[in-house]
N, C-alpha and C positions, 0 to 999 in steps of 0.2 A: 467789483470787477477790476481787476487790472488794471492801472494807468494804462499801457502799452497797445489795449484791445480797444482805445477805444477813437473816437473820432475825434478830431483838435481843426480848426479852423485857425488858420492867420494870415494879418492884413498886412501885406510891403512884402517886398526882400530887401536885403543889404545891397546882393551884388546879383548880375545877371552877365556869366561870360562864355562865351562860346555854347556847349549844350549843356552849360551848369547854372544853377540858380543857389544860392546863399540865402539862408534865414541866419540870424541870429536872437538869442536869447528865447530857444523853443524847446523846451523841456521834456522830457521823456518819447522820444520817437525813437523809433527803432530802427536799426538797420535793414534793408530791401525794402522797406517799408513802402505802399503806395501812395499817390497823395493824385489828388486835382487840381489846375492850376484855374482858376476863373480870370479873364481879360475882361477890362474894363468895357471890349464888346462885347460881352457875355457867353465867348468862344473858351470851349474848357479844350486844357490840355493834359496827357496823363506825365507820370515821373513819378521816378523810384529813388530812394534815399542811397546814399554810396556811400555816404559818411556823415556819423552820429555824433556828435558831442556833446559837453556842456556848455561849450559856447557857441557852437553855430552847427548847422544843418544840411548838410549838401547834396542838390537833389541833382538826377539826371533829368532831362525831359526830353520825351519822344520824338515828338514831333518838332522840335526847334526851338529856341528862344528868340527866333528872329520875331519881333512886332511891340515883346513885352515891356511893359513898363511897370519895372518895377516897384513906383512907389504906388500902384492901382491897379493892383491883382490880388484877389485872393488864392491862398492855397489851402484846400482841405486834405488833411492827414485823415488814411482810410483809417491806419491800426492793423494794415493786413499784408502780407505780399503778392507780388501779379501772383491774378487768378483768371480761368477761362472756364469758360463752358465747355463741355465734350459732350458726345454720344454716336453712337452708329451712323446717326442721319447726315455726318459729317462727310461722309464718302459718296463721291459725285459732287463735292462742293468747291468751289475756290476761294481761300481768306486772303487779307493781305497779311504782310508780315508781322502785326498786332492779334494777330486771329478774326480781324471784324471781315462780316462775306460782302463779297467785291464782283462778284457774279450775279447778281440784281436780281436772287431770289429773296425769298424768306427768309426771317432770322430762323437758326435755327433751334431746334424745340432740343434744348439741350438735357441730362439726363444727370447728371454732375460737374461740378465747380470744383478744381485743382488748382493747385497751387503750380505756377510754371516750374518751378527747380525740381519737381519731379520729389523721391523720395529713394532715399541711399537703396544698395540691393546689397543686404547680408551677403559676402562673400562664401559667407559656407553656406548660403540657400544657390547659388549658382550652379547650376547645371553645365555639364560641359556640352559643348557644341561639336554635332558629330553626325547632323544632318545635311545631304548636298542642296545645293541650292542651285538650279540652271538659267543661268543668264539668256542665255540662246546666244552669247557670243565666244567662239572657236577659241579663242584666246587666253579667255578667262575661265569656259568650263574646263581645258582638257589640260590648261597650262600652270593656272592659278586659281583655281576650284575655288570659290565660294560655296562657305556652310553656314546655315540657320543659325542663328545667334553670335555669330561673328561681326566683327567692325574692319572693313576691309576700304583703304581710303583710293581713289584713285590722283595720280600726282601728273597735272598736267601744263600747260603753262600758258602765256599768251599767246592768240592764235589759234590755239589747237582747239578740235571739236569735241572737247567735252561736254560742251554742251548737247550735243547729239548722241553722243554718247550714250549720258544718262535720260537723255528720253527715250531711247532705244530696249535701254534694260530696263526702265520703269515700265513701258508699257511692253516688255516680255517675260520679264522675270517669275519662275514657277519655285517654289519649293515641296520640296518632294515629300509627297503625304496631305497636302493639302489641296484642298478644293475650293470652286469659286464663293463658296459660303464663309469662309473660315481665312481666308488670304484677302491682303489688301497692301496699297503703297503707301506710303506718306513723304509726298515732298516738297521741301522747303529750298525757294529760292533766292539768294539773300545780291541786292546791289546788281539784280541784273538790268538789259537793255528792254525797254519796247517791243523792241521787235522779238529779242530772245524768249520774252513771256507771253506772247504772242505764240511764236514756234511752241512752249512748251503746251500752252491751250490748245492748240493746232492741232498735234500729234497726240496728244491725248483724246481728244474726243475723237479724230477718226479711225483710229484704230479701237476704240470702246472701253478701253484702261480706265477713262477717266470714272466710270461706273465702279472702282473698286479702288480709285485713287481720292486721297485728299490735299489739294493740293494749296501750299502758300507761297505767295507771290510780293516780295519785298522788291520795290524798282530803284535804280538806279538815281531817279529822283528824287525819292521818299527821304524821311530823316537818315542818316546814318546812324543815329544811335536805336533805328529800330530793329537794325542788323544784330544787334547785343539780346534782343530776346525771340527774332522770328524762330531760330532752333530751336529751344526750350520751351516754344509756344507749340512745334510741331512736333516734338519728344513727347509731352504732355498728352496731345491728341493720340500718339503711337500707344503710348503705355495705357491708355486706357481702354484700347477695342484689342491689347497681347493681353493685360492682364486680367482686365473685365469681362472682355467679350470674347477670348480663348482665339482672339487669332494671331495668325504667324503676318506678322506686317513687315516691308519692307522701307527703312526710311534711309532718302537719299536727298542729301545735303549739298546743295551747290549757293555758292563760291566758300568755302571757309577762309582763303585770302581776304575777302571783303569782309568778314566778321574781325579780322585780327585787327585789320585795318581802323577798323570801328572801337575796336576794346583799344589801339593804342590812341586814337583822338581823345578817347575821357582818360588817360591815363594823362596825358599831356597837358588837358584843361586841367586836370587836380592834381600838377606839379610834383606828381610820381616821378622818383626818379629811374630812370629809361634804363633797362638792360639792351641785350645784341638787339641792335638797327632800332634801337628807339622802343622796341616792343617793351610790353611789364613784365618785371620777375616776376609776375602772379600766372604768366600766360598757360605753363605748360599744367597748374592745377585748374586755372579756368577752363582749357579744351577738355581735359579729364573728363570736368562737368558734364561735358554735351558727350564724349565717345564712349564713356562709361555708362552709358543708361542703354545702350545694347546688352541684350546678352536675354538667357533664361533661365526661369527660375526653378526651382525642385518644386514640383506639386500643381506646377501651370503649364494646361497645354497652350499657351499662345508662347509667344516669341516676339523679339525685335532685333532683324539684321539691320545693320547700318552701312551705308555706301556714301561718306563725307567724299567732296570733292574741292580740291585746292590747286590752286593754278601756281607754279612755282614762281617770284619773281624773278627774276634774267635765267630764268631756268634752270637754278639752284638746285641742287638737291640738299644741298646742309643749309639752306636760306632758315632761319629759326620757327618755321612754320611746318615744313613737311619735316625736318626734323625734331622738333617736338612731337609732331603730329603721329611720325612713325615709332618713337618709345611709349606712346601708348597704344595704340592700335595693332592689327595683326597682320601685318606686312603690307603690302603696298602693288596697286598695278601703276605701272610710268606708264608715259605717254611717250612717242618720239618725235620730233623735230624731224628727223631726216627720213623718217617712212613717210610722214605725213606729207611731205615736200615729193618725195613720191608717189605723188597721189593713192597711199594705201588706208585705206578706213577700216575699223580706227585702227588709229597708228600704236598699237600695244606694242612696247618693246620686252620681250617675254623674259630676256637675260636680268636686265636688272628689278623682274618683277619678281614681286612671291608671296603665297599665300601662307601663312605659318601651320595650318590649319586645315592645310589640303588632306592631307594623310586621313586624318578622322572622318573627311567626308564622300572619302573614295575609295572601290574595292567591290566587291562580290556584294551583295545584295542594294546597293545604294545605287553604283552607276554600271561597273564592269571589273571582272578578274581583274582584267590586263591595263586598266587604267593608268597605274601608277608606274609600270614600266614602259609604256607606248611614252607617257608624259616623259619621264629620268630621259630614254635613249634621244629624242626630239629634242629636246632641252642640251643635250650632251656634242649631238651635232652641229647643232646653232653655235651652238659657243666655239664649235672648229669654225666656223663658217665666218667669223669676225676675223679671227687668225690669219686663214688663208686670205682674205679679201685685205688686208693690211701686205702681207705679201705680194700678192698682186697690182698692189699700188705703187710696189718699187721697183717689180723686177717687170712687170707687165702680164698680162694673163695667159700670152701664146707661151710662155717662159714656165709655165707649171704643167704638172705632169698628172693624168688621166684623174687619179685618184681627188687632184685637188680640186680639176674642172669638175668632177664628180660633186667634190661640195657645197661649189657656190653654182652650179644648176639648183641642187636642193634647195641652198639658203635663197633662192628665189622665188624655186616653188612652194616654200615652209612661208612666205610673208604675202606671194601671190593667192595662192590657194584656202591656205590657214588661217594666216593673220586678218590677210581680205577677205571681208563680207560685205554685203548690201548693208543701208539700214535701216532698209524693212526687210533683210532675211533674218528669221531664226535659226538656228541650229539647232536639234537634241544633240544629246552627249554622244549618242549614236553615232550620228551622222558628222561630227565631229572626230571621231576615234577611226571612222573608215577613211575619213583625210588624212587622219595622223598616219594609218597604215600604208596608204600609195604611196607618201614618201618614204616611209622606212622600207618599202620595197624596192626602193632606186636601189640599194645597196646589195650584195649580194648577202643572204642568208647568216652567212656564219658570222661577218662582220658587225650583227648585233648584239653584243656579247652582253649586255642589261637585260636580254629577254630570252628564260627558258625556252630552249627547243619546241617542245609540246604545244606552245603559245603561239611560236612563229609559222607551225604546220598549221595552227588553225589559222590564224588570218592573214600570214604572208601571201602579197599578189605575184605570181611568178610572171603574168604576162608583163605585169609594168617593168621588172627586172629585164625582161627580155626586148621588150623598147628601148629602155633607156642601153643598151648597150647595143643593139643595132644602130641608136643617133650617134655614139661614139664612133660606131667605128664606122661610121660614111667621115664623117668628118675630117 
């Protein structure tokens, strides 16, 4: 058998600093390698190898090296890298961010042992992604459409309620063709609060998601280097009930801020030296890692959308996080600051959002004809609607002339009506597209020059047209 495969036991380390432990003179281990750490109070801990040599051995450890003494620990080398158990019965469960269940049932009767790094997905077995996916949020179905096998990040910052957000669309998210047998979520919490894994427990079991949710919960007080595999530990559980068990799974990824945060602590322990703000030049193949295990394959019907969420620091957008984040992934929903301050949930800012990906998942037998044109003209106007509201900040609002008051009534209605939802309402796309309509009917007909005739005889509202221009002219 292999040196490599097999098990190695050793007594001491050299050094023990921050979340790093040093052996020296330990012969054949491997890289990712597993190991156990025994304390002299017979309290084990786990850790993974980062770096191999001939002279020395550098582990990560999970859970901390705060207690260890070094020269009265053993370490056993497994010979293997993290591995987890999966199976079906995994849904309706809660794990922490190591995959161990923290909801005080049963272990689970697992089915298969994987390797957490998941396994590469031949580029030419990739299937292209071309199925809608309905959040039930107005924003993102009719603006930046999410499709079945896409990685679509949202970019939000501190403060903002993403985290409501994504409990929102975890426990509403439909894709389309599937059923409660064959659809499922998976989501991983990484560095959050108490209370926020609370809120997410909360809202999952009372609206009944959590029966088709698996969810991992990494706290804010836990190690930080457990934030380095709770994604890969929840990838691992995804890929197993897309590719195994033929379902279409949803996994949604919150904070990837606190993961970077996490990969640059060991980058710093092991005297890496620091690219932009300290991060490692390794970061934008590390995220690869985790964004890239979305997607589907030729000849599986299951699936895995992905939904990563990152909070921007001072609300960057080229901050080295969401900009790496964004040259891999398929564009990006932002969050705003200043909708949010106006008390509008969620604060989607639709301009600087976009889905790469929408095209393929929208149209005549998927959602609607007229989707992709109601979407262009609403999109087209917002963007006047910045204009004139800049304008109006200098010259003052009574100082603009019909057409422009015309715009920013819309751009109020387009973030009152549209953008704002409850978060417990869902929307279908439907009911979504007849919102999009009453504003496009403030305008008068001919004025929508992105939308055939034919389109506008069928769903233009004439009475809202004739509202809105009876409020004018009292005025």
């Amino acid at each position: 058998m292999d040196a490599f495969t097999l098990e190695k036991t050793v007594e001491g380390a050299s050094e023990v600093k921050g979340p790093l432990m040093v052996l020296e003179n330990v012969p054949d281990i491997g890289y990712d390698e597993i190991a156990e750490i025994e304390l002299e109070n017979g309290e084990v801990r786990h850790a993974k190898v980062l770096k191999s040599g001939e002279k020395a051995v550098t582990l990560q450890v999970f859970e901390g090296t705060f207690g260890i003494n070094k020269d009265k620990t053993k370490v056993r080398f497994k010979g293997v890298p993290l591995k987890i158990g999966v199976s079906k019965k995994m849904l309706g469960r809660i794990y922490n961010g190591a995959g161990e269940p923290i909801d005080g049932l049963a272990e689970t009767d697992y089915e298969d042992i994987r390797n957490v790094n998941g396994l590469p997905i031949n580029p030419f077995m990739r299937q292209y992604p071309r199925d809608f996916a309905e959040t039930g949020v107005s924003s993102i179905d009719l603006m930046n459409s999410l499709v079945r096998g896409q990685k679509l990040p949202i970019f939000s910052a501190a403060g903002l309620p993403h985290n409501e957000l994504a409990a929102q669309i975890a426990s509403q998210v439909k894709i389309k063709g599937a059923t409660k047998e064959n659809f499922g979520v998976v989501f991983a919490a990484m560095g959050v609060k108490y209370d926020d894994a609370y809120f997410f427990r909360k809202v999952f079991e009372e609206t009944g998601a959590i029966n088709n949710t698996v969810l991992f919960l990494n706290l804010a007080n836990d190690p930080p280097i457990e934030r380095l595999i709770t994604p890969r530990v929840a990838l691992t559980a995804a890929e197993f009930l897309a590719f195994e068990k033929n379902m279409h799974i949803v996994v949604i990824i919150t904070d990837m801020t606190n993961y970077a945060e996490a990969l640059r602590e060991v980058a710093t322990a092991l005297g890496e030296i620091p690219a932009r703000k300290g991060y490692p030049g390794y970061m934008y193949s590390d995220l690869a890692t985790i964004y890239e295990r979305a997607g589907r394959v030729k000849g599986a019907e299951g699936s895995i959308t992905q939904i990563p969420i990152l909070s921007m620091p001072n609300d960057d957008i080229t901050h080295p996080i969401p900009d790496l984040t964004g040259y891999i992934t398929e564009g990006q929903i932002v969050l705003s600051r200043e909708l949010h301050n106006r008390g509008i949930y969620p604060p989607v800012d639709v301009l600087p959002s976009l889905s790469r990906l929408m095209k393929e998942g929208i149209g005549e037998g998927k959602t609607r004809d007229d989707h992709a044109r109601v979407s262009n003209q609403l999109y087209a106007l917002y963007a006047r609607v910045k204009e004139v509201r800049n304008i109006a900040a200098i010259v003052g609002e009574e100082e603009l002339g019909p057409k422009e008051k015309l715009i920013l009534k819309f751009g109020e209605f387009f973030e009152t009506k549209l953008v704002a939802q409850k978060f417990t309402e869902r929307r279908t796309i439907e009911e979504s597209l007849e919102i999009g309509w009453e504003l496009l009917s403030m305008f008068p007909a001919e004025e929508l020059t992105g939308i055939p005739r034919d389109v506008i005889n069928q769903f233009y509202k004439p009475a809202i047209r004739e509202k809105i221009t009876k409020q004018f002219a009292e005025q």
